[in-house]
PyMOL commands that place a pseudoatom at each C-alpha (Angstrom):
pseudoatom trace, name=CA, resn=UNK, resi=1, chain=A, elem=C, hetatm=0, pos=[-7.522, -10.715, -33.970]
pseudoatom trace, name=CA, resn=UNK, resi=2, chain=A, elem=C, hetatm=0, pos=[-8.673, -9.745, -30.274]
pseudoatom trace, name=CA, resn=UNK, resi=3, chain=A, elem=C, hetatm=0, pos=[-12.119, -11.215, -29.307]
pseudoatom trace, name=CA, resn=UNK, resi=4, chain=A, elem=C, hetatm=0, pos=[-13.794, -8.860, -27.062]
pseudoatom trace, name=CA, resn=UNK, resi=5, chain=A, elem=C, hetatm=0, pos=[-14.476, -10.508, -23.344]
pseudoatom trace, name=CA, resn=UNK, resi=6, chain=A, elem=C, hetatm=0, pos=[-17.962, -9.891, -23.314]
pseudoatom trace, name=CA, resn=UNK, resi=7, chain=A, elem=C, hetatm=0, pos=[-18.014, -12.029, -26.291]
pseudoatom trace, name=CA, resn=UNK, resi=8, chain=A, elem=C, hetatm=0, pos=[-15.971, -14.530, -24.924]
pseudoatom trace, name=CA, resn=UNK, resi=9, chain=A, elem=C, hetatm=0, pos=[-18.475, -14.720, -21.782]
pseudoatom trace, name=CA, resn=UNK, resi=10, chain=A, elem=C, hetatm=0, pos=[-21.408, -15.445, -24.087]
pseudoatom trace, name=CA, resn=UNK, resi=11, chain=A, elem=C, hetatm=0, pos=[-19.447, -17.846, -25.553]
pseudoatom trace, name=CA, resn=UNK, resi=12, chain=A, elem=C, hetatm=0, pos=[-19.083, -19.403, -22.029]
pseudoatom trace, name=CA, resn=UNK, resi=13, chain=A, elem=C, hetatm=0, pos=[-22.388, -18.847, -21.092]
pseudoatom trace, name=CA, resn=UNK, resi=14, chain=A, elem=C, hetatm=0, pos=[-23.902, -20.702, -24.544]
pseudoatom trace, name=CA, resn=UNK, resi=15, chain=A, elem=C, hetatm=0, pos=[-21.066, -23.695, -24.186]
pseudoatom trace, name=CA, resn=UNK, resi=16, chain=A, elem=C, hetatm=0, pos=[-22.161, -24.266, -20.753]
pseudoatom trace, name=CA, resn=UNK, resi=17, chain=A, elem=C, hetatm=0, pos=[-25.835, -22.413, -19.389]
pseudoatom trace, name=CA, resn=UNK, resi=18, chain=A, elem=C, hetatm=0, pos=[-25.631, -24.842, -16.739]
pseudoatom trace, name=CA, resn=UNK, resi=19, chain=A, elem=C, hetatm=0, pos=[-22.284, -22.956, -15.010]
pseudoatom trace, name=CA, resn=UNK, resi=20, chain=A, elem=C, hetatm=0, pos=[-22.164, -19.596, -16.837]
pseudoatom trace, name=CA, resn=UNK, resi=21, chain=A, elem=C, hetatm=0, pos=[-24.921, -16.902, -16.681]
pseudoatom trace, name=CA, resn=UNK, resi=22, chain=A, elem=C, hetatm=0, pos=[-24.804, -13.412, -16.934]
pseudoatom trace, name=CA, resn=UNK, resi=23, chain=A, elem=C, hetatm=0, pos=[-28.137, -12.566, -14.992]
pseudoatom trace, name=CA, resn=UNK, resi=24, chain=A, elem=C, hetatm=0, pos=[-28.310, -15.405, -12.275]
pseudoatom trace, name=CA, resn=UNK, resi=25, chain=A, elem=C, hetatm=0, pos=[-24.323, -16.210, -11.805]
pseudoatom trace, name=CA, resn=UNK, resi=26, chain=A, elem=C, hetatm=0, pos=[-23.972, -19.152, -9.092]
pseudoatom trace, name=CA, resn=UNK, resi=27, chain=A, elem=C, hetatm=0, pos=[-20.161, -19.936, -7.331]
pseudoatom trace, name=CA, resn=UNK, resi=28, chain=A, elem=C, hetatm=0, pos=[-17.574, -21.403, -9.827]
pseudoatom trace, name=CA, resn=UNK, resi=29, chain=A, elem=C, hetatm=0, pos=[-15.922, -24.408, -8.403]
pseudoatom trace, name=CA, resn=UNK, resi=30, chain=A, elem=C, hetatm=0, pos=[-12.567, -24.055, -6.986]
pseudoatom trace, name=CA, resn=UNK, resi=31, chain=A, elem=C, hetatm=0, pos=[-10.202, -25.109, -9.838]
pseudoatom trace, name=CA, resn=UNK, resi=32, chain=A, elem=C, hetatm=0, pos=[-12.862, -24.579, -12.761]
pseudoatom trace, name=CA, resn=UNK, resi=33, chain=A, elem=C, hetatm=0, pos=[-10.385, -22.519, -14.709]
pseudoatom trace, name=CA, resn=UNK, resi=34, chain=A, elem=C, hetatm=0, pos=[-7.734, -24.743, -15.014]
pseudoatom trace, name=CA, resn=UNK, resi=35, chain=A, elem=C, hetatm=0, pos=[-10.227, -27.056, -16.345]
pseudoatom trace, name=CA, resn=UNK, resi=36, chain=A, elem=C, hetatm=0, pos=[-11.686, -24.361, -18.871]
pseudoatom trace, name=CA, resn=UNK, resi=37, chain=A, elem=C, hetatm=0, pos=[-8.188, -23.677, -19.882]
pseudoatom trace, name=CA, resn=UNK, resi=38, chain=A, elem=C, hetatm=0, pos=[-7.204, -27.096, -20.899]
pseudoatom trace, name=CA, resn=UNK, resi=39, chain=A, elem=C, hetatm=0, pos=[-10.322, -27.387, -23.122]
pseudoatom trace, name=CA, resn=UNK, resi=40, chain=A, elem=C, hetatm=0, pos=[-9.258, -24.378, -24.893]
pseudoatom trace, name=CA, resn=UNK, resi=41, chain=A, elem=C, hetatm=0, pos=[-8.716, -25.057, -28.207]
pseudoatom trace, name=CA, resn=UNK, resi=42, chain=A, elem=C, hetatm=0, pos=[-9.617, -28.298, -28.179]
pseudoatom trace, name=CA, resn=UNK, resi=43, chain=A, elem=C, hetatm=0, pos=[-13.611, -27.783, -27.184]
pseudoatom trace, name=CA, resn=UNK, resi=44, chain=A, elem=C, hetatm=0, pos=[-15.530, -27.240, -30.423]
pseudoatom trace, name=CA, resn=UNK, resi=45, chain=A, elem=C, hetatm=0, pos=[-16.745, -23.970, -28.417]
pseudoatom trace, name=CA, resn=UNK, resi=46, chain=A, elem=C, hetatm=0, pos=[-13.568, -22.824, -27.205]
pseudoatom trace, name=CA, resn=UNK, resi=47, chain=A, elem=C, hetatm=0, pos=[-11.577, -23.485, -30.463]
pseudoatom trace, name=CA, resn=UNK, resi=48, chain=A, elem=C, hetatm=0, pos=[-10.885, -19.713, -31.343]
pseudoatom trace, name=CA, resn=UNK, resi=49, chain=A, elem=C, hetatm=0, pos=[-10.106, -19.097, -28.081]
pseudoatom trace, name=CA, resn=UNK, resi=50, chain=A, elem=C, hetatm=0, pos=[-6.374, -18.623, -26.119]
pseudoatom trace, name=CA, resn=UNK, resi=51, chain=A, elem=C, hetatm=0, pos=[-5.648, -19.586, -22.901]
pseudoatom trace, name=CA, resn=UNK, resi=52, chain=A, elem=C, hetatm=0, pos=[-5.029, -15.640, -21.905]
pseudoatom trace, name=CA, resn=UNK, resi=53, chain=A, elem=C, hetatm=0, pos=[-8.319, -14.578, -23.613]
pseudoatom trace, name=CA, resn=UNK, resi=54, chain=A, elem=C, hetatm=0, pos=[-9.958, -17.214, -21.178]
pseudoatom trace, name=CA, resn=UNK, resi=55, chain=A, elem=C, hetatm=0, pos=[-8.416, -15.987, -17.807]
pseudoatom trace, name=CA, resn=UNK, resi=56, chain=A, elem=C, hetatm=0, pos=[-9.202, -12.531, -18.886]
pseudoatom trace, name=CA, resn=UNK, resi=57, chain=A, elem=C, hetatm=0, pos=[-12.801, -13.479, -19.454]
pseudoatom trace, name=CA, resn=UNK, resi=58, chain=A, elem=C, hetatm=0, pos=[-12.664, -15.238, -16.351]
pseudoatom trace, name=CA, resn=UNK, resi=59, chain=A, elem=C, hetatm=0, pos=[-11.567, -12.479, -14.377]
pseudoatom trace, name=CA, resn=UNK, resi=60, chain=A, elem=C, hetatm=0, pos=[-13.862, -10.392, -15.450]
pseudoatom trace, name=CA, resn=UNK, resi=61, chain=A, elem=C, hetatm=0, pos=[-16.920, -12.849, -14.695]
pseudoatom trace, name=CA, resn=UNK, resi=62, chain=A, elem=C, hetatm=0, pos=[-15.641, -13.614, -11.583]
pseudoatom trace, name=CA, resn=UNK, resi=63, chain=A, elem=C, hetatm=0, pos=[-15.086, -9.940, -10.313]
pseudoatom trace, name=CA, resn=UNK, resi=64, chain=A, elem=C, hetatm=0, pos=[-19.190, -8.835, -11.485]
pseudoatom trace, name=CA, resn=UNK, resi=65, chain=A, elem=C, hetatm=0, pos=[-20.849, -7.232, -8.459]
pseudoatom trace, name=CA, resn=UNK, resi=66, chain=A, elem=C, hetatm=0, pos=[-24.100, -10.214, -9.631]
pseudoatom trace, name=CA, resn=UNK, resi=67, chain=A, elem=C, hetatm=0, pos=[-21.315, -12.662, -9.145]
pseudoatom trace, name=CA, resn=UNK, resi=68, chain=A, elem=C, hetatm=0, pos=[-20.043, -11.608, -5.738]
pseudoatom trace, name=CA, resn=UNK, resi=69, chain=A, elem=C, hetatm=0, pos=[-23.185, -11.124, -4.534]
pseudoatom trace, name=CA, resn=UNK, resi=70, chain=A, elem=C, hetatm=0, pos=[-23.937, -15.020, -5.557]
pseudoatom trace, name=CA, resn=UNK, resi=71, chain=A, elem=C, hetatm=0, pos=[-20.826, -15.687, -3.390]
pseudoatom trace, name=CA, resn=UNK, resi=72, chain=A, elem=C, hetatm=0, pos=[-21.954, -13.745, -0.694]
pseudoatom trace, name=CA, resn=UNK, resi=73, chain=A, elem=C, hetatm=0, pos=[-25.040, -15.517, -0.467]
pseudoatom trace, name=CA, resn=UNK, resi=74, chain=A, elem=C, hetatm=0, pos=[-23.005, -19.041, -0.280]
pseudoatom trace, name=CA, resn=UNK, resi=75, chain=A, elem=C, hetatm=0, pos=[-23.593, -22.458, -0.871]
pseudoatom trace, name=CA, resn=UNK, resi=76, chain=A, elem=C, hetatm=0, pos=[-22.506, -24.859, -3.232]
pseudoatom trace, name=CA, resn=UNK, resi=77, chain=A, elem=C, hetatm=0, pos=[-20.378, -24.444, -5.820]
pseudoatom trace, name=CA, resn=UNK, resi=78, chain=A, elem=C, hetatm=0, pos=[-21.028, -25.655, -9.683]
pseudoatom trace, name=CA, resn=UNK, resi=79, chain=A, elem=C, hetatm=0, pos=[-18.525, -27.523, -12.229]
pseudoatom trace, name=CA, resn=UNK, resi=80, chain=A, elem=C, hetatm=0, pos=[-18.873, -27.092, -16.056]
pseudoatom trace, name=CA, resn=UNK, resi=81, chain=A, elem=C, hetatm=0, pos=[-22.044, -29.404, -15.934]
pseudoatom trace, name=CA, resn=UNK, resi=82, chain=A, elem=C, hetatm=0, pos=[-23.753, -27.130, -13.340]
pseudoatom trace, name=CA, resn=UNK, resi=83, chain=A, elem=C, hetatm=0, pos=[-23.476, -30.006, -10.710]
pseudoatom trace, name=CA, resn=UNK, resi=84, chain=A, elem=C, hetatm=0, pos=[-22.255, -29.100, -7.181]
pseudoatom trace, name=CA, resn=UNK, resi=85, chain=A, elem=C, hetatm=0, pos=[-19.144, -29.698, -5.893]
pseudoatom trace, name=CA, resn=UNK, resi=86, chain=A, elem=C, hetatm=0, pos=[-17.492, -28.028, -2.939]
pseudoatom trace, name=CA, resn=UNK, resi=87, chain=A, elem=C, hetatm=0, pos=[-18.838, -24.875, -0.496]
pseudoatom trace, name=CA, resn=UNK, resi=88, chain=A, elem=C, hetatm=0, pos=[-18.543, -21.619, -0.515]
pseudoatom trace, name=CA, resn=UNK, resi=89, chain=A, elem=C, hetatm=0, pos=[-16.907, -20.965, 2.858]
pseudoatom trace, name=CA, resn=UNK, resi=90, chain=A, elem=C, hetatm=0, pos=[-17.438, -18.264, 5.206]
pseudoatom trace, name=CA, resn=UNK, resi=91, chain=A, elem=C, hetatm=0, pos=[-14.413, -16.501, 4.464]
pseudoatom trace, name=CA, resn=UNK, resi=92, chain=A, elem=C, hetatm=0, pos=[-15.106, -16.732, 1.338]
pseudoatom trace, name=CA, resn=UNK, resi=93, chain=A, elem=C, hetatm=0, pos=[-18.537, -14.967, 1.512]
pseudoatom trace, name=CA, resn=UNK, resi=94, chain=A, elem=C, hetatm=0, pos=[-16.372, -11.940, 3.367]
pseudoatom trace, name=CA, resn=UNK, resi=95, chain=A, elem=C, hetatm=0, pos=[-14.121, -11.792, 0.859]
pseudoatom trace, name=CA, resn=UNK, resi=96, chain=A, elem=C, hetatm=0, pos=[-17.003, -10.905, -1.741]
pseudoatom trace, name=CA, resn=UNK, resi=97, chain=A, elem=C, hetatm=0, pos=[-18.392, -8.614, 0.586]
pseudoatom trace, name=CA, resn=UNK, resi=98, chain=A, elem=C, hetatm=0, pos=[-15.348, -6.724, 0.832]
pseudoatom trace, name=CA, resn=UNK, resi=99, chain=A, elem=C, hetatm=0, pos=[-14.350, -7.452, -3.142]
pseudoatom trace, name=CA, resn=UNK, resi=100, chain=A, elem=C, hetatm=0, pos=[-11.044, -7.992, -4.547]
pseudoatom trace, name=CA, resn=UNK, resi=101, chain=A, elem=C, hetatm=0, pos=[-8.234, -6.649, -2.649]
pseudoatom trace, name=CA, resn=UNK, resi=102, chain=A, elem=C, hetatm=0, pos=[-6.980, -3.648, -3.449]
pseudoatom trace, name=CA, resn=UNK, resi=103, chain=A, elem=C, hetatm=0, pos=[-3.138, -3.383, -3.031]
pseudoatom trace, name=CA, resn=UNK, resi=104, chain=A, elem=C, hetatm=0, pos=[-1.406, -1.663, 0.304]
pseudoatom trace, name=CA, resn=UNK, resi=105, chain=A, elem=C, hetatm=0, pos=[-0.641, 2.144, 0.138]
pseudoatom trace, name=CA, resn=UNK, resi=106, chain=A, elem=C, hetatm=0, pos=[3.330, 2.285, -1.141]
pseudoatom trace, name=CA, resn=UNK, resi=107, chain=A, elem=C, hetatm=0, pos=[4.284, 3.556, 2.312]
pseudoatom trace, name=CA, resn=UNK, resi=108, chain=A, elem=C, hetatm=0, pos=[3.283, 0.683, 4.306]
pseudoatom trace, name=CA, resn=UNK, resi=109, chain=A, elem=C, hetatm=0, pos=[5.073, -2.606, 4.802]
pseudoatom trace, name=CA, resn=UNK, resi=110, chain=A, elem=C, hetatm=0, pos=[3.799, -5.958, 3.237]
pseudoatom trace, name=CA, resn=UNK, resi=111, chain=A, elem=C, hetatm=0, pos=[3.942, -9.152, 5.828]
pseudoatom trace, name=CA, resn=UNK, resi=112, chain=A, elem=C, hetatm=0, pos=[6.994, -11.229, 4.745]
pseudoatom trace, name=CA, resn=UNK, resi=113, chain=A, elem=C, hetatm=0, pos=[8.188, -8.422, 2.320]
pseudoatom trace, name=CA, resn=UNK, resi=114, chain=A, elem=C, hetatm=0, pos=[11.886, -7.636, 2.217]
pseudoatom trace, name=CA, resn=UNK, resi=115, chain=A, elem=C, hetatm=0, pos=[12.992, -4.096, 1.599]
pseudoatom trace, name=CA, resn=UNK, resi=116, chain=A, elem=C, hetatm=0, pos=[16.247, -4.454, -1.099]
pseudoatom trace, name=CA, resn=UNK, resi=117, chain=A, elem=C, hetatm=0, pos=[18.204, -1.801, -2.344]
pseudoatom trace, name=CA, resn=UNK, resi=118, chain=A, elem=C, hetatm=0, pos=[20.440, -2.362, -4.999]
pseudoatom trace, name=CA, resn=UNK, resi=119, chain=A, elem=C, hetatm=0, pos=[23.879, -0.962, -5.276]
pseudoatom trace, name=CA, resn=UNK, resi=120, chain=A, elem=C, hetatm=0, pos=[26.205, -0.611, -8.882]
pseudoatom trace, name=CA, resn=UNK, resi=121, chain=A, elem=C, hetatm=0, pos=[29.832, -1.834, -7.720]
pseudoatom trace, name=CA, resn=UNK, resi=122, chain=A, elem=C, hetatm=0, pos=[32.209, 1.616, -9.618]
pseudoatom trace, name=CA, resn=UNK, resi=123, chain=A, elem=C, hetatm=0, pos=[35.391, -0.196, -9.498]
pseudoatom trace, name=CA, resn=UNK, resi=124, chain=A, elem=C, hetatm=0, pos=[38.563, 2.335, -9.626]
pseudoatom trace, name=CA, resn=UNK, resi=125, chain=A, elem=C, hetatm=0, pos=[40.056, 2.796, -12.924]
pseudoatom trace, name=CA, resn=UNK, resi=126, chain=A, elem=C, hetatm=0, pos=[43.101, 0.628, -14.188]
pseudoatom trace, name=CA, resn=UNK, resi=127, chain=A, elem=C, hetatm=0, pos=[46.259, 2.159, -13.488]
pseudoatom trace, name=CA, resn=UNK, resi=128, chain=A, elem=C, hetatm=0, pos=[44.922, 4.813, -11.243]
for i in range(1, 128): cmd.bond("trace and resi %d" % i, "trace and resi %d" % (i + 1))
show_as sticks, trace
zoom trace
């Protein structure tokens, strides 16, 4: 059965007020979500929850306009316990203000992209 990801964020948000909240989000630390993903299923809050049901709920708190404004603003960033650890760096704080990247139009080229065509080998038919 699919849990919803809103409900997975209040999940989040009840398991840990001092890093998750909806109305006042503050920067994640760098690497919080491979530590949220090895508690899942072991965590008495994160028991019914899969590893892919995480990163979507992740995603989806991360990408909030509240939350990129929080990154805009900067400074530290909060672990599980809602103690600091690490920055928010300036490009960082651009990043937010631009939001997630969008991908290039089709016709233009992506740095260090190679442009393959395959080809099907027809190989004559035997005997002819």
């Amino acid at each position: 059965m699919s849990i919803p990801v809103n409900s997975i964020i209040d999940q989040l948000s009840a398991a840990f007020p001092a890093c998750f909240n909806r109305t006042a989000p503050q920067p994640l630390k760098i690497g919080l979500s491979a530590e949220l993903l090895a508690l899942a299923g072991i965590h008495p809050a994160l028991a019914d929850l899969s590893r892919t049901q995480l990163r979507r709920a992740l995603r989806v708190y991360t990408t909030t306009p509240t939350y990129r404004a929080a990154l805009v603003r900067g400074g530290p960033r909060y672990d599980l316990d809602g103690q600091p650890v690490g920055e928010v760096t300036p490009e960082q704080q651009a990043q937010a203000r631009v939001g997630p990247k969008s991908p290039p139009p089709d016709s233009a080229p992506v740095p260090g992209a190679l442009k393959m065509t395959l080809k099907r080998r027809i190989r004559p038919a035997a005997g002819g």
